[in-house]
SEKE-823573 format. One line per field, with one value per residue (C-alpha): residue number from 0; x negated, y, z negated; residue in three letters. Coordinates in steps of 0.05 Angstrom, whole numbers, plus 5000, padded with zeros to 4 digits. Each point is the difference from the previous one (the first is absolute). Example, Ala and Ser with C-alpha at 12.3 -4.5 7.8 and 13.67 -1.06 7.14 Angstrom:
residues 2
resi [0 | 1]
u [4754 | 4973]
v [4910 | 5069]
w [4844 | 5013]
resn [ala | ser]
This chain:
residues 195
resi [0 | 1 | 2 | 3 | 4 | 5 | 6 | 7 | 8 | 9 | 10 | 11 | 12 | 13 | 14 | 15 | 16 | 17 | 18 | 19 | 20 | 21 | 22 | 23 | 24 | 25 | 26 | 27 | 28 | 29 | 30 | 31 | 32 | 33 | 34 | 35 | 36 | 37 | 38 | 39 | 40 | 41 | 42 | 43 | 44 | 45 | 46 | 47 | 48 | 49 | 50 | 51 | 52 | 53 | 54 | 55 | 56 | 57 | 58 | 59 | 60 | 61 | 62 | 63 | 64 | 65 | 66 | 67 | 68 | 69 | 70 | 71 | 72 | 73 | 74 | 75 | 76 | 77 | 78 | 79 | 80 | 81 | 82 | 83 | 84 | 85 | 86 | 87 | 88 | 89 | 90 | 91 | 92 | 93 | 94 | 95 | 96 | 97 | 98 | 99 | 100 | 101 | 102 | 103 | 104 | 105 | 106 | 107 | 108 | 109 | 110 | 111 | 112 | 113 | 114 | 115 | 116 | 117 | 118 | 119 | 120 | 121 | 122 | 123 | 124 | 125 | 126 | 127 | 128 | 129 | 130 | 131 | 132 | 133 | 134 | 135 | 136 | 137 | 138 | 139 | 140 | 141 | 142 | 143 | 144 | 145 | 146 | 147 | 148 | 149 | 150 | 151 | 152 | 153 | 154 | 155 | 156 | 157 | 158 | 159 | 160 | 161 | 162 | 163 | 164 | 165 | 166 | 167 | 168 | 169 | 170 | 171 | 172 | 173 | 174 | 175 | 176 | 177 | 178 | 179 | 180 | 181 | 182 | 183 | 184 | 185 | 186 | 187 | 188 | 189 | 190 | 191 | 192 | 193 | 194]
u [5645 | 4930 | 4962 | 4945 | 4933 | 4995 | 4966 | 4927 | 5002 | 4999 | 5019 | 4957 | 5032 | 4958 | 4958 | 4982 | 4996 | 4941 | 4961 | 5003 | 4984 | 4942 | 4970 | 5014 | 4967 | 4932 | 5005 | 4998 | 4961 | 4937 | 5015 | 4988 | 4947 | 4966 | 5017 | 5060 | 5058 | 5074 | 5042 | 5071 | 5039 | 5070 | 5038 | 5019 | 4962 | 5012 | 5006 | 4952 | 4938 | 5001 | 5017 | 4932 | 4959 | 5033 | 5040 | 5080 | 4997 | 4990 | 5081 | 5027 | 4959 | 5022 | 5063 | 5009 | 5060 | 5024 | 5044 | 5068 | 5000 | 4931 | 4943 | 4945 | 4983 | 4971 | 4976 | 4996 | 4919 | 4977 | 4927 | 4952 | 4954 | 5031 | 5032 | 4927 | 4974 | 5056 | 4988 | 4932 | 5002 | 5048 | 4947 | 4930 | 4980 | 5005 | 4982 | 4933 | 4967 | 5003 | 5075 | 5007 | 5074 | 5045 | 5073 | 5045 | 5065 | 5060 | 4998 | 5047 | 5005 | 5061 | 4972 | 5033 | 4983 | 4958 | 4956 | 4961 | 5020 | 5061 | 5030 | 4992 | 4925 | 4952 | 4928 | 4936 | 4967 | 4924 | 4974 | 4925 | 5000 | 4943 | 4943 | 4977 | 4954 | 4986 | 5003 | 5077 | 5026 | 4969 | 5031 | 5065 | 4991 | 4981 | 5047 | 5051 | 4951 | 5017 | 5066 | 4995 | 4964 | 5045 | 5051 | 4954 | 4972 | 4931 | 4962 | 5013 | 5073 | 4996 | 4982 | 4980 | 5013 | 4974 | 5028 | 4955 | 5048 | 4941 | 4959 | 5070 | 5009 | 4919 | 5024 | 5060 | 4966 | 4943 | 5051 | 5018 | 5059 | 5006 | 5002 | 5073 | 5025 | 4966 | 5044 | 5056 | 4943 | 5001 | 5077 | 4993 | 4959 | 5030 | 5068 | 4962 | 5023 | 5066 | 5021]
v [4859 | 4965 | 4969 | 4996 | 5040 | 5026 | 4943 | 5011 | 5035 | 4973 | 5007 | 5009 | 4963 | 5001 | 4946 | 5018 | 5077 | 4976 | 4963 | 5068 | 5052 | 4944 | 5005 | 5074 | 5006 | 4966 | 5037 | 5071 | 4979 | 4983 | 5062 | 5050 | 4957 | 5018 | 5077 | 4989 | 5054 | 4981 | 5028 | 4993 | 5025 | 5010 | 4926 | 5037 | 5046 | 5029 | 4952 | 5036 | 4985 | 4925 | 5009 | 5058 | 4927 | 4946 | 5035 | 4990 | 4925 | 5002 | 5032 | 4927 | 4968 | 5050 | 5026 | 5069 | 5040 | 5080 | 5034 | 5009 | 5073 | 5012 | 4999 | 4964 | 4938 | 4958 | 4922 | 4967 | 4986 | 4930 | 5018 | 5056 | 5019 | 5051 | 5041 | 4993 | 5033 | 5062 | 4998 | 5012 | 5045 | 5050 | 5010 | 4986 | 5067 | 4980 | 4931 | 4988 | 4934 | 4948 | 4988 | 4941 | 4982 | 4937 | 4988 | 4948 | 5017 | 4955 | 4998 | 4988 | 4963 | 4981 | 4941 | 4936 | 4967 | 4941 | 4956 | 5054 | 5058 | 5035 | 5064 | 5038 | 4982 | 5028 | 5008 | 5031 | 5047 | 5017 | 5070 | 5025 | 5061 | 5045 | 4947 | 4950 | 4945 | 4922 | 5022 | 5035 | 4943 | 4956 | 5046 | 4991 | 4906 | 5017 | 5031 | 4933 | 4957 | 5040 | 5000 | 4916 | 4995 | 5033 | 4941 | 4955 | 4978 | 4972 | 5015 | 4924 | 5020 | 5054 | 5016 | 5067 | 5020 | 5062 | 5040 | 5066 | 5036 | 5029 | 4946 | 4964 | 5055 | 4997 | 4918 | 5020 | 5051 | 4952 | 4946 | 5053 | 5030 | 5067 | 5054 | 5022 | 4934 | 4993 | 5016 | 4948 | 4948 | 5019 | 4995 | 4931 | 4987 | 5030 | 4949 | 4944 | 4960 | 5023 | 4961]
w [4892 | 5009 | 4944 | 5032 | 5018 | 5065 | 5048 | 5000 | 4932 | 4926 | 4920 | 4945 | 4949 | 4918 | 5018 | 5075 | 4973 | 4950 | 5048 | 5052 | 4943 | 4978 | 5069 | 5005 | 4935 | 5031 | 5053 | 4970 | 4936 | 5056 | 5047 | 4937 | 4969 | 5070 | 4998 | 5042 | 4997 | 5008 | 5049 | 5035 | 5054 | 5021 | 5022 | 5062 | 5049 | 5056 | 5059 | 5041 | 4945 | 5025 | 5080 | 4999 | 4978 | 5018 | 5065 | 5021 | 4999 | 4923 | 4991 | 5015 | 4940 | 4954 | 4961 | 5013 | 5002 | 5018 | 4941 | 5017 | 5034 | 5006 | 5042 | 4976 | 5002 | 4942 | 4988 | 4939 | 4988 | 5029 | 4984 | 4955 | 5051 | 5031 | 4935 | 4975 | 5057 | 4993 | 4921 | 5007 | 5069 | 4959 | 4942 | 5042 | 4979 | 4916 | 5002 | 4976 | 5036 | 4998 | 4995 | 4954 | 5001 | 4993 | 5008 | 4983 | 5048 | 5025 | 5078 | 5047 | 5067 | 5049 | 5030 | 4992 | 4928 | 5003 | 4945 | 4970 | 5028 | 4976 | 5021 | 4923 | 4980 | 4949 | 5012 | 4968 | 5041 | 4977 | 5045 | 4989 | 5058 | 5010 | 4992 | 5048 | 5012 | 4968 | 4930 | 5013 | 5029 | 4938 | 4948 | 5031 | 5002 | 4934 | 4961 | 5039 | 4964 | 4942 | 5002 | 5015 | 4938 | 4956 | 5023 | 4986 | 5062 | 5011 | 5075 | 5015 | 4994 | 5060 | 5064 | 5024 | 5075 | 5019 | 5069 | 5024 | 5051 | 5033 | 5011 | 5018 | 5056 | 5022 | 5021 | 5037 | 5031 | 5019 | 5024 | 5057 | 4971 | 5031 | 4947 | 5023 | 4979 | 4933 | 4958 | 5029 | 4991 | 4931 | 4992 | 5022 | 4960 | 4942 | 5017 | 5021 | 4926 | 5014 | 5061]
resn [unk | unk | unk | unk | unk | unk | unk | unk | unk | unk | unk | unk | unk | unk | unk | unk | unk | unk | unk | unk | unk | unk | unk | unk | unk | unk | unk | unk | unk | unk | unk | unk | unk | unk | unk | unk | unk | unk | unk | unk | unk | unk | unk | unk | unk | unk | unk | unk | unk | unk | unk | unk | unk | unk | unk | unk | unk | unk | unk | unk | unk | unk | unk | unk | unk | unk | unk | unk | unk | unk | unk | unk | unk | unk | unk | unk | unk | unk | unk | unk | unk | unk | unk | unk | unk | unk | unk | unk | unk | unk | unk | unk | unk | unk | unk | unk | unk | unk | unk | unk | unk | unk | unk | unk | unk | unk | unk | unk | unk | unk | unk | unk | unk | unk | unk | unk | unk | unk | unk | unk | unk | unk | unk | unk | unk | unk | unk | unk | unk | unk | unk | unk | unk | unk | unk | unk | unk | unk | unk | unk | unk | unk | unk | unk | unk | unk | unk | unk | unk | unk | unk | unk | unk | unk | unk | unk | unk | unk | unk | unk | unk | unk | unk | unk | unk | unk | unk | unk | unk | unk | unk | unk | unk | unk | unk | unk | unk | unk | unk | unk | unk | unk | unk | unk | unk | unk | unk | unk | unk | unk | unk | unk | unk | unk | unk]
């Protein structure tokens, strides 16, 4: 028998446990302060959710796994994305908009661990869907700021980056990528800290 975590995985000991409920705790105090509603998911999915985005090459980076005699075939969740787009696809008809919702899930991801970036992670997802423009997107930086504030960090403390997939796909598409090979430019991409 092992006494240890799986590799690429960790404990949550009193003192490590305090620190992730403290930043949890910023993190959902500032999404409701903002009108944010929380929401979860299942840890697994079926496998097909992430291959419909991401396509085939995504089943190597992920754990996923058929139940003994059946059919289906199911991963465990390496990102929100997706089971926010099926949450909100199977009740489009009684959501009012916009969607406000936030999520504070454990992902999972079978790539090989590496300084800062495990195989079990936690992260804060913050969704605003059925609005667009400037003042979305500043809604969104601000209830981070929020959150940073509540932990007691000042602006000189952080550094925002900001990413716009559109305008991101406008440049590859104005580099001469040919619109049938976009979306491998934007796997790249995507990996390009992971080599």
């Amino acid at each position: 028998m092992r006494f240890q975590a799986p590799k690429g995985t960790r404990d949550f000991y009193p003192a490590e446990m305090a620190v992730r409920r403290r930043l949890e705790g910023a993190w959902r105090e500032a999404s409701t302060c903002f009108g944010y509603e929380e929401v979860d998911g299942p840890t697994f999915e079926h496998l097909g959710l992430y291959t419909a985005k991401s396509g085939e090459g995504i089943v190597s980076e992920l754990f996923s796994f058929r139940r003994a005699g059946g059919s289906d075939d199911y991963a465990l969740r390496p990102e929100f994305t997706p089971t926010l787009a099926r949450m909100v696809a199977a009740r489009a008809a009684q959501l009012p908009m916009p969607v406000k919702w936030f999520a504070v899930p454990n992902f999972f991801r079978a790539e090989r661990p590496q300084r800062g970036r495990l195989r079990e992670f936690f992260q804060w997802n913050v969704d605003l869907l059925g609005a667009e423009g400037p003042a979305v997107d500043a809604e969104v930086i601000g209830v981070a700021v929020a959150a940073l504030a509540r932990l007691g960090l000042r602006a000189s403390d952080v550094r925002v980056k900001v990413s716009h997939r559109v305008a991101a796909g406008r440049l590859v598409r104005a580099l001469g990528v040919p619109e049938a090979s976009v979306a491998g430019a934007f796997e790249l991409l995507d990996r390009r800290d992971k080599v």
